[in-house]
N, C-alpha and C positions, 0 to 999 in steps of 0.2 A: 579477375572475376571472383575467387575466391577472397581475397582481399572486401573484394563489395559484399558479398554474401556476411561476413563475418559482421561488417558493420551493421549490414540491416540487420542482424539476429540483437547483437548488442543494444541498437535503437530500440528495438519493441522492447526486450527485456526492462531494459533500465524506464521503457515509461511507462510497463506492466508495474513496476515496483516505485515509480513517481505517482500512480494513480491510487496504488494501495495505502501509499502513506498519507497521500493529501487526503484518503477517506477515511484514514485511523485520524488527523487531527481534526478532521470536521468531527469527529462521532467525541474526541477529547474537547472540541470549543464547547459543541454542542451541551456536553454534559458539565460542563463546568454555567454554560450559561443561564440554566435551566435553575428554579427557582426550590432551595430546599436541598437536606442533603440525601443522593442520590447514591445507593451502593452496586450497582448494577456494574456487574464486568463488563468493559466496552469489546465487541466482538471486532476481532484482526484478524481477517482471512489470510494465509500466506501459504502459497504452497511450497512445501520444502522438498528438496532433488533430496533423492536416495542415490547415496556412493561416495 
């Protein structure tokens, strides 16, 4: 049982940080696609664990 629990934590996390990434390189396609040069920091949410 613990075994399963562990997995499911690992699954969401890794597709918490699959979903972050795939919206950091749309927000990098997007800015590269976009016509002209564009200096705007692209915003990366990420929460980071304390410890």
């Amino acid at each position: 049982m613990n075994k399963l629990l562990e997995k499911a934590k690992d699954a969401t996390a890794t597709q918490r940080l699959r979903q972050s990434l795939d919206r950091a390189i749309d927000g990098v396609r997007d800015a590269l696609a976009a016509p002209g040069p564009q200096l705007q920091p692209i915003p990366i949410r990420v929460k980071r664990r304390k410890g």
